[in-house]
DSSP file (Angstrom, degrees, kcal/mol; ACC not computed):
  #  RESIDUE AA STRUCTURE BP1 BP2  ACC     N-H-->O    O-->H-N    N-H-->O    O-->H-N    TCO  KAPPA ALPHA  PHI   PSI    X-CA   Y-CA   Z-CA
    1    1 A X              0   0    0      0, 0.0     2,-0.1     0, 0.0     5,-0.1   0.000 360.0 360.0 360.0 133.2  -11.1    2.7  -11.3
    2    2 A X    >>  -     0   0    0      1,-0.1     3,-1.5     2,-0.0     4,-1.1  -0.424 360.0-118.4 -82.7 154.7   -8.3    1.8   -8.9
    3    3 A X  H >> S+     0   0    0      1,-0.3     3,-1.5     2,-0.2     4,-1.4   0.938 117.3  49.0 -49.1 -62.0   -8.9   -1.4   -6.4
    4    4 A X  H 3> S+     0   0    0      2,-0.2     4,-1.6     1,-0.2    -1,-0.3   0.785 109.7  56.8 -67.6 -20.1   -8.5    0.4   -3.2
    5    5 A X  H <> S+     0   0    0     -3,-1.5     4,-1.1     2,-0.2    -1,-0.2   0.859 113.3  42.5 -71.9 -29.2  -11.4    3.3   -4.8
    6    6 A X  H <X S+     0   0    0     -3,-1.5     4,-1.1    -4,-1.1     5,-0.5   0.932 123.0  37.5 -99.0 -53.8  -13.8    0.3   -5.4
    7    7 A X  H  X S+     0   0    0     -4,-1.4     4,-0.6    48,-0.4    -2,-0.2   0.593 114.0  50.4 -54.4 -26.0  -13.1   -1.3   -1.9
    8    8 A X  H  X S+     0   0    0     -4,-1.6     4,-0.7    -5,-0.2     9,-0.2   0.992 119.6  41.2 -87.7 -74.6  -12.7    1.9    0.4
    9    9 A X  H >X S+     0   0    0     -4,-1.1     3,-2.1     2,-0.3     4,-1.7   0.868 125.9  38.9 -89.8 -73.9  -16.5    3.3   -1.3
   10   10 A X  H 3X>S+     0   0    0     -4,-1.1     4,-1.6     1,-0.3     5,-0.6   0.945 113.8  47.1 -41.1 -81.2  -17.9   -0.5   -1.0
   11   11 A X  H 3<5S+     0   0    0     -4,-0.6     6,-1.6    -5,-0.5    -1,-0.3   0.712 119.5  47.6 -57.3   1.5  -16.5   -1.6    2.3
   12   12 A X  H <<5S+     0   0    0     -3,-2.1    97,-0.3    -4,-0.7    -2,-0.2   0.665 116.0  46.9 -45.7 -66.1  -18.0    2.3    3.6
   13   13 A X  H  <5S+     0   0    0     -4,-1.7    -3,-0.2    -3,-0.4    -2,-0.2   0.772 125.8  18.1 -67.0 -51.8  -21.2    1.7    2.1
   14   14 A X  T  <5S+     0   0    0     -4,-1.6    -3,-0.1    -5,-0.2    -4,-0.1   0.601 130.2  39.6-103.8  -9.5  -22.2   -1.3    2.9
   15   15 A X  S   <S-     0   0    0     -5,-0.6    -3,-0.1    -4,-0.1    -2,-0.1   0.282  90.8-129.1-103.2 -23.5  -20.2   -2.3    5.7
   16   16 A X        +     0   0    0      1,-0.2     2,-0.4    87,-0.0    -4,-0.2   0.854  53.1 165.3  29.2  56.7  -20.2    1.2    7.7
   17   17 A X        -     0   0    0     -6,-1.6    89,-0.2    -7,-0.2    -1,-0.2  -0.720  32.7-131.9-107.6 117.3  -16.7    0.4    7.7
   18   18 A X     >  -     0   0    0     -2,-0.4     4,-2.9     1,-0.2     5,-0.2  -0.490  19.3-125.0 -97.0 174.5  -14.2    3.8    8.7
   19   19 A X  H  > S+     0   0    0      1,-0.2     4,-0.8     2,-0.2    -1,-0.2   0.631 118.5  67.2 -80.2   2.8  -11.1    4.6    6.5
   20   20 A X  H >> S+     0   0    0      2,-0.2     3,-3.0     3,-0.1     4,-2.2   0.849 110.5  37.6 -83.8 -84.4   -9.2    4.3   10.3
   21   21 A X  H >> S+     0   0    0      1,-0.3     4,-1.4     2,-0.2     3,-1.1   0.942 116.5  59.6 -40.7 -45.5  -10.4   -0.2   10.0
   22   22 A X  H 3< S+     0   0    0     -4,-2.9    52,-0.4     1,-0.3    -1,-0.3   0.580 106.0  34.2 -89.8  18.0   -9.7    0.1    6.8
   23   23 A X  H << S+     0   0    0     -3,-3.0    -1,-0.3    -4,-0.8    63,-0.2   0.417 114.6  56.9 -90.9  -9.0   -6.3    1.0    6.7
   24   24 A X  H << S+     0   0    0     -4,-2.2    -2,-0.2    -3,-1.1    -3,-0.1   0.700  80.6 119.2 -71.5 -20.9   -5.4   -1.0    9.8
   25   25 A X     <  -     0   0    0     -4,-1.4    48,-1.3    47,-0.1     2,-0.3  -0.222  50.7-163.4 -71.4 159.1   -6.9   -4.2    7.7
   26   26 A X  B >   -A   72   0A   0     46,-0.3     3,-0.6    12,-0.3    46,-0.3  -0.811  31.6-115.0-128.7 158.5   -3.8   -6.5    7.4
   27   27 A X  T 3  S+     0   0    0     44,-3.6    45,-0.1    -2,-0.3    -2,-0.1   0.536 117.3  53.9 -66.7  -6.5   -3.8   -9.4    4.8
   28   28 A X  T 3  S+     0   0    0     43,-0.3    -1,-0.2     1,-0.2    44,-0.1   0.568  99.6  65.1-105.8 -15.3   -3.7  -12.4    8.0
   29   29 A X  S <  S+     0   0    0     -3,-0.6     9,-0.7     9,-0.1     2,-0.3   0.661  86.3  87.6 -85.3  -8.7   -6.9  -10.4    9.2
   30   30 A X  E     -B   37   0B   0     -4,-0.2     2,-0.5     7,-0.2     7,-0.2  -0.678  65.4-154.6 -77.5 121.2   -9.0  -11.7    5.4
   31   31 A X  E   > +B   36   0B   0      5,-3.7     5,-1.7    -2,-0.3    -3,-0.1  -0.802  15.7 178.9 -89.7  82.3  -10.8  -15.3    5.8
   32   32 A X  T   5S+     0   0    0     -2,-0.5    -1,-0.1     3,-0.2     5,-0.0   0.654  81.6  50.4 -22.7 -37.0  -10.9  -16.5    2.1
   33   33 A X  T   5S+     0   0    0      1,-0.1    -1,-0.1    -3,-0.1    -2,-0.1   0.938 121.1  31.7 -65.6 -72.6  -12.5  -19.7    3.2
   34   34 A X  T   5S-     0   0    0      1,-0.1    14,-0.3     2,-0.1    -2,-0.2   0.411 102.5-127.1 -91.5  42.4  -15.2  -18.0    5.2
   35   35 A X  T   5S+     0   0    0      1,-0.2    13,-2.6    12,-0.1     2,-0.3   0.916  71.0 106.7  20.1  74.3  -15.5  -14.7    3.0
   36   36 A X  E   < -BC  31  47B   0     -5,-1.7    -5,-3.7    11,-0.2    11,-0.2  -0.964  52.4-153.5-160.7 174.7  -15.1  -12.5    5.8
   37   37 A X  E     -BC  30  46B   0      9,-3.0     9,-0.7    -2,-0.3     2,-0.4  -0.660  26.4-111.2-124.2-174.2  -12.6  -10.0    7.3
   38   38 A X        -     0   0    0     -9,-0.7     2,-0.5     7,-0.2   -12,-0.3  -0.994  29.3-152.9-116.5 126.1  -11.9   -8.8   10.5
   39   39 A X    >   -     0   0    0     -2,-0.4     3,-2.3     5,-0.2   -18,-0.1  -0.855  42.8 -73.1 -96.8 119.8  -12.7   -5.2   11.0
   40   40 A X  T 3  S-     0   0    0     -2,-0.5    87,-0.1     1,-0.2    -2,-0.0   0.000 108.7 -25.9  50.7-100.8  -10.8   -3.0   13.6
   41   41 A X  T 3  S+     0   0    0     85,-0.1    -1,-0.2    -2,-0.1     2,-0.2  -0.181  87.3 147.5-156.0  63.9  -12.2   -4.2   17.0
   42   42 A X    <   -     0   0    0     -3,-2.3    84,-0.1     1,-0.1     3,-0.1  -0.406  54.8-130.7 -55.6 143.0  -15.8   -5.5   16.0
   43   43 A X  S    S+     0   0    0     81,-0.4     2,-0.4    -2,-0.2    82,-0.1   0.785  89.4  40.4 -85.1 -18.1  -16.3   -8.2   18.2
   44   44 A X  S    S-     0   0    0     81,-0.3    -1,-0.2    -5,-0.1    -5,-0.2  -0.988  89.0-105.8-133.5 132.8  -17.2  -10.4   15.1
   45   45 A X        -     0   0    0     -2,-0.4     2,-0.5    -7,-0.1    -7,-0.2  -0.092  35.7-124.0 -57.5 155.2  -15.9  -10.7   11.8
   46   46 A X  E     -C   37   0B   0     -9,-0.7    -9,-3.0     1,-0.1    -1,-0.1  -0.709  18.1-129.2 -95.4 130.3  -17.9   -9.3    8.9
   47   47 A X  E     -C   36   0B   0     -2,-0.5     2,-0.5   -11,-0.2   -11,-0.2  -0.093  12.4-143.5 -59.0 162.5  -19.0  -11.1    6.1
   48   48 A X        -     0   0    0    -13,-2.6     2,-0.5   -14,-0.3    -1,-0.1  -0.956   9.2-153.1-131.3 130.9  -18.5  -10.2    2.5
   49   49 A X    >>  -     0   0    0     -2,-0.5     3,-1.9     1,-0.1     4,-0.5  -0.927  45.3 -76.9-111.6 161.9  -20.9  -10.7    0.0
   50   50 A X  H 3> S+     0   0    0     -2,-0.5     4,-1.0     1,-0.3    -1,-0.1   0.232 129.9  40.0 -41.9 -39.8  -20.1  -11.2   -3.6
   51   51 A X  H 3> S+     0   0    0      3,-0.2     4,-2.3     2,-0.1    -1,-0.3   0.774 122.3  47.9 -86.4 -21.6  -19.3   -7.4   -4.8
   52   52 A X  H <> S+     0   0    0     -3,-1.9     4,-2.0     2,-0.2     5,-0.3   0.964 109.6  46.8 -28.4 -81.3  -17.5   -7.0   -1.4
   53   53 A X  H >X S+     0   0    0     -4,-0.5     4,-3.4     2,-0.2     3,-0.5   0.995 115.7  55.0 -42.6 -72.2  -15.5  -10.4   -1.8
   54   54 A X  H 3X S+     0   0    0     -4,-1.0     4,-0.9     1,-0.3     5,-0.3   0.652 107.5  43.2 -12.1 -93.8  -14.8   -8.8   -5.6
   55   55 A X  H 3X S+     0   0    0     -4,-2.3     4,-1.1     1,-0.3   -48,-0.4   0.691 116.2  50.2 -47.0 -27.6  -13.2   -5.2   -4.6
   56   56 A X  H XX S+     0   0    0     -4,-2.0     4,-1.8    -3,-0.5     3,-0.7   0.956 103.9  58.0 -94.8 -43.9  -11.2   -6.8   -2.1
   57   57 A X  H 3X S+     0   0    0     -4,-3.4     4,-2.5    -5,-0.3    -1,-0.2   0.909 107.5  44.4   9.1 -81.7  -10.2   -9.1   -4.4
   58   58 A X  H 3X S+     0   0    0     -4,-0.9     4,-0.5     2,-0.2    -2,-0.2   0.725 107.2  59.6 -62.5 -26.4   -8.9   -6.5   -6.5
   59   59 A X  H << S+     0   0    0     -4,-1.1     4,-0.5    -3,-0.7    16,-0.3   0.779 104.9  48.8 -80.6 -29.6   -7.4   -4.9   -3.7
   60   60 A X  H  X S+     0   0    0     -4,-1.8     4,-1.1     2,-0.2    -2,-0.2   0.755 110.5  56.7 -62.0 -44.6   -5.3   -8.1   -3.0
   61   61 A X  H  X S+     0   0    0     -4,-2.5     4,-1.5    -5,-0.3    -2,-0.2   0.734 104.5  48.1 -39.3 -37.3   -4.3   -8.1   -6.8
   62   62 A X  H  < S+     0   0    0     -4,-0.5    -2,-0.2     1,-0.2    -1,-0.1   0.744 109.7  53.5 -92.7  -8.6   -2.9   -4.9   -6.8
   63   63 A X  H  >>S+     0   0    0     -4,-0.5     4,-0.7     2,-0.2     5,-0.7   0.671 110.7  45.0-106.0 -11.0   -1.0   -5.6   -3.8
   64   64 A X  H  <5S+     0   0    0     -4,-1.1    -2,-0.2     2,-0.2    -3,-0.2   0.726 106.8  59.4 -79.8 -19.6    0.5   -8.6   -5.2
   65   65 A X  T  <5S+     0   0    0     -4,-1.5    -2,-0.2    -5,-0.2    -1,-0.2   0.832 105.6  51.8 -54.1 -17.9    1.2   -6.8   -8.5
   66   66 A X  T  45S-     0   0    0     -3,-0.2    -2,-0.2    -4,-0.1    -3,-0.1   0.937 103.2-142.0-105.7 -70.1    3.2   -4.4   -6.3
   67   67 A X  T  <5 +     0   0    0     -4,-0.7     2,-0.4    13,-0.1    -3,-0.1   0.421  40.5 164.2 151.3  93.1    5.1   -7.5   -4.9
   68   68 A X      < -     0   0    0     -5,-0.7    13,-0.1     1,-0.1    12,-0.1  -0.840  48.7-148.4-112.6 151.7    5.3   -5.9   -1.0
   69   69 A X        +     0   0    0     11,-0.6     2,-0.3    -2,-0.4    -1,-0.1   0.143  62.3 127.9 -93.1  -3.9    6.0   -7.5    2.2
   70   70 A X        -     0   0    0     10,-1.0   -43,-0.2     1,-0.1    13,-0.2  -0.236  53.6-151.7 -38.2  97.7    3.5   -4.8    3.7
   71   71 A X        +     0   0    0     -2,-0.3   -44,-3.6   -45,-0.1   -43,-0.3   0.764  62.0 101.0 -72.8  14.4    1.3   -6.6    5.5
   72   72 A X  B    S-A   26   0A   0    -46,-0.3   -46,-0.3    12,-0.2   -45,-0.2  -0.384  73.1-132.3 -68.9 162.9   -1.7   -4.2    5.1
   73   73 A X  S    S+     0   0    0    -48,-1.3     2,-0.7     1,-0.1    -1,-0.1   0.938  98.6  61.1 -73.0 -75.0   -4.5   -5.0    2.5
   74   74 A X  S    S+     0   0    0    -52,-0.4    12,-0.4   -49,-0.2     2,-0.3  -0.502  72.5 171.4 -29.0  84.8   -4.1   -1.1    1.1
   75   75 A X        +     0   0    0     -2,-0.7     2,-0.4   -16,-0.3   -71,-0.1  -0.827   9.6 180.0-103.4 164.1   -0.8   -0.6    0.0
   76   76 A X     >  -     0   0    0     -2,-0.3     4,-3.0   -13,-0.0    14,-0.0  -0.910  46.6 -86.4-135.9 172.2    0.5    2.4   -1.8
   77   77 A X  T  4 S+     0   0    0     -2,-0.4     4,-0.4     2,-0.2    -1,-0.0   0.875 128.6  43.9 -20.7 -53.0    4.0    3.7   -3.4
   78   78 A X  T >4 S+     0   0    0      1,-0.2     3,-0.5     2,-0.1     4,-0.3   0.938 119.7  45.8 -74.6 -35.8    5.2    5.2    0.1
   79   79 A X  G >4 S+     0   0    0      1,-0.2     3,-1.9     2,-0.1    -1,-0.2   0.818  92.6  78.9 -86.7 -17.3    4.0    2.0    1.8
   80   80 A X  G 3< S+     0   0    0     -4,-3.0   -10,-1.0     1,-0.3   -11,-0.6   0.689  99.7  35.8   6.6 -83.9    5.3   -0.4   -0.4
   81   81 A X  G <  S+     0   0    0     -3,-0.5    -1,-0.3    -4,-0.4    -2,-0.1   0.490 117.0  76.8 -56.5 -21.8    9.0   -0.4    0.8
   82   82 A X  S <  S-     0   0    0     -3,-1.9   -13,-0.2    -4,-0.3   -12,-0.0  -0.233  70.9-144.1-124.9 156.1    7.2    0.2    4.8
   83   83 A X  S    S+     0   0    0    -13,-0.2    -3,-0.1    -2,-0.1    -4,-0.1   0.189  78.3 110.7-101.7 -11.7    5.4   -2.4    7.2
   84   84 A X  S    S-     0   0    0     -5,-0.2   -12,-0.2     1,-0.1    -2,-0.1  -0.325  72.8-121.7 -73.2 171.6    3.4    0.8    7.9
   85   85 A X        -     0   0    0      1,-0.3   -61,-0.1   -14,-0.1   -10,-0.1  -0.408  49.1 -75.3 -90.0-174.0   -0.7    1.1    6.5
   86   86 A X        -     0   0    0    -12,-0.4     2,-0.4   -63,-0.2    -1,-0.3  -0.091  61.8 -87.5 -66.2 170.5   -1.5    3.7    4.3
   87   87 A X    >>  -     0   0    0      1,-0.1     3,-3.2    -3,-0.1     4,-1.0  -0.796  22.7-119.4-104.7 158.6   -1.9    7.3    5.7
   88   88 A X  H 3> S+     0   0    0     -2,-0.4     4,-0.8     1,-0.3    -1,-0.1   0.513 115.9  50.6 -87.0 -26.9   -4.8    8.9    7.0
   89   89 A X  H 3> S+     0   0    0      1,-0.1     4,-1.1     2,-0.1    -1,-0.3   0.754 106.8  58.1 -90.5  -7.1   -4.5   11.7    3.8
   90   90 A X  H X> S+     0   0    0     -3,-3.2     4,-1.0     2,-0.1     3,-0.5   0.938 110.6  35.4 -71.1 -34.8   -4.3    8.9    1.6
   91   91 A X  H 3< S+     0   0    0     -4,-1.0    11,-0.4     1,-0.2     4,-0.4   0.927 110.7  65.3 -75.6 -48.3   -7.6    7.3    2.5
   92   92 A X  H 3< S+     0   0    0     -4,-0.8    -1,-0.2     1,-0.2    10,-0.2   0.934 117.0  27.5 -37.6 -29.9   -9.4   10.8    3.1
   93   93 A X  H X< S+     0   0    0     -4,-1.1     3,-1.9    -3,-0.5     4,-0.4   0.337  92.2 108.0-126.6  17.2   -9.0   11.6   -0.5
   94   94 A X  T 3< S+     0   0    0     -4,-1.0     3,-0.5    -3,-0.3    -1,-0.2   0.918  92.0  34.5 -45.6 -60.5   -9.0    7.8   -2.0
   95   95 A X  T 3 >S+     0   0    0     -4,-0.4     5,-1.8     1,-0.3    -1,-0.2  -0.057  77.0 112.2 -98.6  32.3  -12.2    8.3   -3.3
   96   96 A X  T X 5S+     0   0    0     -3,-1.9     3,-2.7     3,-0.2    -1,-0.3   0.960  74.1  67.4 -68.7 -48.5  -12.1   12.0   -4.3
   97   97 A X  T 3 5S+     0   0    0     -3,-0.5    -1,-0.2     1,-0.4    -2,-0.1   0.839 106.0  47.9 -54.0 -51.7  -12.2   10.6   -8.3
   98   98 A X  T 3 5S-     0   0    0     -4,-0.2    -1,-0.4     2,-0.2    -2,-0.2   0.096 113.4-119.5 -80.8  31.7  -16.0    9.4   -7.1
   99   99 A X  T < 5S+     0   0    0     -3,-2.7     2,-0.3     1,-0.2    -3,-0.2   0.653  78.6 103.8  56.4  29.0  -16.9   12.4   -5.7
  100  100 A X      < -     0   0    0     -5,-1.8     2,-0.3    -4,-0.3    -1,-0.2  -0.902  56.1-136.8-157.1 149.0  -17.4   10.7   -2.4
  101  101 A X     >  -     0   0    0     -2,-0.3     4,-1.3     1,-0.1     5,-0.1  -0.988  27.9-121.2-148.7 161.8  -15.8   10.2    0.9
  102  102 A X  H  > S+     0   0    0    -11,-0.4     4,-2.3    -2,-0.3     3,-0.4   0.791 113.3  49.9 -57.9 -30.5  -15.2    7.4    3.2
  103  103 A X  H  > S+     0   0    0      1,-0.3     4,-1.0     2,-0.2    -1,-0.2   0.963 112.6  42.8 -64.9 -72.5  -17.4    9.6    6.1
  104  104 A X  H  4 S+     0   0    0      2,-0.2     4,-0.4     1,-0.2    -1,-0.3   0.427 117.6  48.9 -47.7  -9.0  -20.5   10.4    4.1
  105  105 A X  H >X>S+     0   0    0     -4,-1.3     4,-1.9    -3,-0.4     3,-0.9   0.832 118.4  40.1 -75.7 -85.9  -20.4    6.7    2.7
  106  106 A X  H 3<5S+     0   0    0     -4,-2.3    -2,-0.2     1,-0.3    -3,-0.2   0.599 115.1  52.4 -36.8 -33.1  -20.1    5.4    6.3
  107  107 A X  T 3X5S+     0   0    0     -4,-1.0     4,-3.5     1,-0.2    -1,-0.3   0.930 102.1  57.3 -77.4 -55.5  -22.5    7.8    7.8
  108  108 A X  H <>5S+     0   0    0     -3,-0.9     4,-0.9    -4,-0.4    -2,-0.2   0.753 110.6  41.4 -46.8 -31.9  -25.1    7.0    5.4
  109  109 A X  H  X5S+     0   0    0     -4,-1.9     4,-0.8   -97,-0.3    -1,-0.3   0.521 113.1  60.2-105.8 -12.7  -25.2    3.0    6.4
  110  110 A X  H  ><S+     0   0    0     -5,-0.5     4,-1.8     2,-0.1    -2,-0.3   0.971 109.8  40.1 -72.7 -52.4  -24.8    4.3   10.0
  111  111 A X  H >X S+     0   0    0     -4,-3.5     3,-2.9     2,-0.2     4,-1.9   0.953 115.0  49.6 -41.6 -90.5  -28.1    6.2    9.6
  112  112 A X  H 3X S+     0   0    0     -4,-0.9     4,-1.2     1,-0.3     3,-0.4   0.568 113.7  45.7 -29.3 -70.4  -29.9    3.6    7.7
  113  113 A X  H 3X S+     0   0    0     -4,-0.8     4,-1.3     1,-0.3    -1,-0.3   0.584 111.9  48.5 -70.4 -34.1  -29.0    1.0   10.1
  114  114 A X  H << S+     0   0    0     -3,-2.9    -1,-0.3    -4,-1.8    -2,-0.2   0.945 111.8  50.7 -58.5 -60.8  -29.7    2.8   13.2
  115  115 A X  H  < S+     0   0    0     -4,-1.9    -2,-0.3    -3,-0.4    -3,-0.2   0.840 117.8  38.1 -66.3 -30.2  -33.1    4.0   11.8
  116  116 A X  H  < S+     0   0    0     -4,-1.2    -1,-0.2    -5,-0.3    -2,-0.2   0.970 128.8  28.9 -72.6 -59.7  -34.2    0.3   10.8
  117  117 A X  S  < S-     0   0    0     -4,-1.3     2,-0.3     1,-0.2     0, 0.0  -0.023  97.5 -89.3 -89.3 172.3  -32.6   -1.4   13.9
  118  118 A X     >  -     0   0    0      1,-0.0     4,-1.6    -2,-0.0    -1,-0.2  -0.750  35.6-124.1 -86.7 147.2  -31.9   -0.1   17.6
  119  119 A X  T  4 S+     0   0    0     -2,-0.3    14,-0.3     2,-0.2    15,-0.1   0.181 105.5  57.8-103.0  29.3  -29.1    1.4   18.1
  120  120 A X  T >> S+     0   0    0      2,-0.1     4,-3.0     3,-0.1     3,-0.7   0.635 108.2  62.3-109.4 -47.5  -27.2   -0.3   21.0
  121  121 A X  H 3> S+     0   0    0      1,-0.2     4,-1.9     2,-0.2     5,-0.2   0.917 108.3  38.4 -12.5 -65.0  -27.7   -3.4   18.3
  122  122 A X  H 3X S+     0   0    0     -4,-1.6     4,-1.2     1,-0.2     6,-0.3   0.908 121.5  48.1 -74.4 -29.6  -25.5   -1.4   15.5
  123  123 A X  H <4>S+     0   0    0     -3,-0.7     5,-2.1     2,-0.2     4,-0.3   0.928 107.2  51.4 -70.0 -41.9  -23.4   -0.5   18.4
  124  124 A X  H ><5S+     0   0    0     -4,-3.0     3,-1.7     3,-0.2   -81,-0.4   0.976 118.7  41.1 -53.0 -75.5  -23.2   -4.0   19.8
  125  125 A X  H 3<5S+     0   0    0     -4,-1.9   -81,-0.3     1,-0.2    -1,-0.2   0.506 113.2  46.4 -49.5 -10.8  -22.0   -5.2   16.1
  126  126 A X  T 3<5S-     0   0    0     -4,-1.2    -1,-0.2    -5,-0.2    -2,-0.2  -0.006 110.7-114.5-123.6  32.8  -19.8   -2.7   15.0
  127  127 A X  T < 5S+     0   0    0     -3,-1.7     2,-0.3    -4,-0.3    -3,-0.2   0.809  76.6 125.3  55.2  38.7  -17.9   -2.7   18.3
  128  128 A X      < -     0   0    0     -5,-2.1     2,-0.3    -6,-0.3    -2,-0.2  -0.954  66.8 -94.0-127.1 150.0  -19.1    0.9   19.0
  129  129 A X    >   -     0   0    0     -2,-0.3     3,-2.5     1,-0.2     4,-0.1  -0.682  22.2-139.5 -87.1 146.5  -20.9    2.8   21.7
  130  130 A X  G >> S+     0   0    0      1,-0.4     4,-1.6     2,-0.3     3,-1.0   0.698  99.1  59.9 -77.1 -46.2  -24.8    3.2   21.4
  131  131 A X  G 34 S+     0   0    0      1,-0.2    -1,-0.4     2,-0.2    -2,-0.1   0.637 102.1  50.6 -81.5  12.6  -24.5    6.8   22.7
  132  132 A X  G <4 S+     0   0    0     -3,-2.5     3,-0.4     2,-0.1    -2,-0.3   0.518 108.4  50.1 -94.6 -10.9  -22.5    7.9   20.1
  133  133 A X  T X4 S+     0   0    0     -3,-1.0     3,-2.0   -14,-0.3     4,-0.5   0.897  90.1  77.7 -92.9 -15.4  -24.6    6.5   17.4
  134  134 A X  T 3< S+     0   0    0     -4,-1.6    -1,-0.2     1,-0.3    -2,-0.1   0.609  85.6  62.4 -84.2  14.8  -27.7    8.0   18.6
  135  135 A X  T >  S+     0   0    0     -3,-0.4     3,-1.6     1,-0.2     4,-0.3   0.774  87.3  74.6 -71.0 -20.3  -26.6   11.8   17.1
  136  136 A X  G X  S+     0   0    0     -3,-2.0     3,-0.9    -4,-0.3    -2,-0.2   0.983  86.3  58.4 -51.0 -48.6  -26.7   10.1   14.0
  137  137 A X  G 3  S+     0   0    0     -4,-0.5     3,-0.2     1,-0.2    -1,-0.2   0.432  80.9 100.8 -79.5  22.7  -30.8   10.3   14.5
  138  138 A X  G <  S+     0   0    0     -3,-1.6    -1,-0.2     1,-0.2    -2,-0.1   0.936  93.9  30.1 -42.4 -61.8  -30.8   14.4   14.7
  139  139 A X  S <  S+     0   0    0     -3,-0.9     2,-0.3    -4,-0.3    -1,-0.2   0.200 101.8  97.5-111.2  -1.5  -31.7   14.8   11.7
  140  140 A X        +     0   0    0     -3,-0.2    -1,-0.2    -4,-0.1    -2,-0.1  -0.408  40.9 174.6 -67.2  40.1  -33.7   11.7   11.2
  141  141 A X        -     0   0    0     -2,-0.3     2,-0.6    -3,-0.1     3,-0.1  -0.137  26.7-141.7-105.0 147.3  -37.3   12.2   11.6
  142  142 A X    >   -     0   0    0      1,-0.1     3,-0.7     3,-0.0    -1,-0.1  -0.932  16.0-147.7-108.7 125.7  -39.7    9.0   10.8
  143  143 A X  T 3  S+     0   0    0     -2,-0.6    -1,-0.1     1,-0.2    -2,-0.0   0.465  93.6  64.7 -75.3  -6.8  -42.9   10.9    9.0
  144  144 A X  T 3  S+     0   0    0      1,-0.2    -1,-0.2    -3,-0.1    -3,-0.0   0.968  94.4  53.9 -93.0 -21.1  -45.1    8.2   10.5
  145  145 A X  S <  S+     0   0    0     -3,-0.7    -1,-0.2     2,-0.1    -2,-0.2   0.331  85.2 105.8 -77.8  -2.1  -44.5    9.1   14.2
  146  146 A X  S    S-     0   0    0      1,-0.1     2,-0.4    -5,-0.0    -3,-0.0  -0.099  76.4-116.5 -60.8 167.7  -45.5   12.8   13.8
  147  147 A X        -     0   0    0      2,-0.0     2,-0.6     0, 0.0    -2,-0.1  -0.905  41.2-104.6 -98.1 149.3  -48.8   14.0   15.2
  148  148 A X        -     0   0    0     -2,-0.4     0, 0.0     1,-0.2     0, 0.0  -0.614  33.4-169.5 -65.3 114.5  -50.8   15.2   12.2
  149  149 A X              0   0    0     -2,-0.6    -1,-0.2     1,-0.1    -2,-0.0   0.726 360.0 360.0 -92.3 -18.1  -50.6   19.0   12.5
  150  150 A X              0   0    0     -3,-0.0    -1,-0.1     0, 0.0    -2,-0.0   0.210 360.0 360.0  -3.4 360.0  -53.4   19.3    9.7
């Protein structure tokens, strides 16, 4: 599995992190000390816990194996040579090999997190507005709040 496939799916999943932060993330935006990054424009960095810390890890290996002055975390071939991040079709189909994509990752820990929490909370933390997340809960329905139609 390549670094950025295991970081992209993981920071997605668990993080509800979109391929837009993560190709903006820059290597001066990683706290090693306090295992966290800074995401996009969250008002607070996000922690990493231990399979998090990992893939980016790996993703920090493969970009000194390529031995870049790109400051992005993601680097690739084109970007290598380039100060630019990666591009928007590279991340779209970064995790085509797992049958997965950054949205339906991201969407899936937006959901969850909406439906356990309120959602100007997940808005509050992920620097986002609260009436955009609540389309997320269309299609949510919580089976305990029904009326019994019996």
């Amino acid at each position: 599995m390549h670094p950025h496939e295991a970081f992209v799916g993981i920071m997605a999943l668990l993080h509800a992190a979109s391929s837009s932060e993560l190709r903006q993330l820059r290597v001066d935006d990683v706290d090693e000390h306090d295992r966290s990054i800074r995401l996009g424009e969250r008002p607070h960095p996000v922690p990493l816990d231990p399979v998090s810390a990992t893939a980016l890890a790996g993703c920090l290996r493969h970009r000194e194996s390529l031995a870049t002055l790109n400051p992005h975390v993601i680097v690739t071939k084109v970007t290598k040579p380039r100060q630019t991040p990666a591009s928007m079709t590279y991340m779209s189909h970064v995790l085509d090999p797992a049958g997965a994509a950054i949205k339906r990752l991201r969407c899936t820990r937006l959901l969850d997190m909406i439906v356990s929490l309120d959602p100007k909370i997940v808005a509050e933390a992920l620097g986002m507005n609260a009436g955009g997340l609540v389309s997320y809960l269309a299609d949510s329905v919580d089976a305990g709040r029904l009326a019994d139609w019996a």
